[in-house]
N, C-alpha and C positions, 0 to 999 in steps of 0.2 A: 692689763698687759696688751700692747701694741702686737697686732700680726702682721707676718712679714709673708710677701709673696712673690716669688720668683715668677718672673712671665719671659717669655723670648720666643716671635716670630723664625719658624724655623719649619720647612715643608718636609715629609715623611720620608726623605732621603738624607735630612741632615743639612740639607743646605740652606743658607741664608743670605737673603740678597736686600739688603737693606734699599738698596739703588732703584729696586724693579718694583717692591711691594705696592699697589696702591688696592687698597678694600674696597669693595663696593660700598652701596650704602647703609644695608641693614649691619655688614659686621664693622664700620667704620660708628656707628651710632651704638654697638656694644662696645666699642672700645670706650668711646666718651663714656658712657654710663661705668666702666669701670674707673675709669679716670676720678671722674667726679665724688667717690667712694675714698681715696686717696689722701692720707694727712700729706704726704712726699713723696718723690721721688729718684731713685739715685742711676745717674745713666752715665756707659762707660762713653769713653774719648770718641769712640766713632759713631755712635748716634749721636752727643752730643752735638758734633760739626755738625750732621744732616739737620741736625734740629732748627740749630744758631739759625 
């Protein structure tokens, strides 16, 4: 059975700023490595666009 995991960049007041976000390098190379672990993934309308 497939696990499913919720993730969402979001700073300890709740805010999210998609626009602003940029990682340095050791947490942007954790992201890839979680990336890479990934059968898919489903992202809503507004990261979408940023992504496109």
């Amino acid at each position: 059975m497939a696990k499913i995991v919720f993730a969402m960049n979001v700073s300890l007041d709740g805010y999210v700023d998609h626009d602003l976000f940029a990682p340095d390098a050791p947490l942007f190379r954790h992201f890839v490595q979680q990336t890479r672990t990934q059968t898919g993934s489903i992202y809503g309308r507004r990261i979408y666009e940023i992504m496109r």
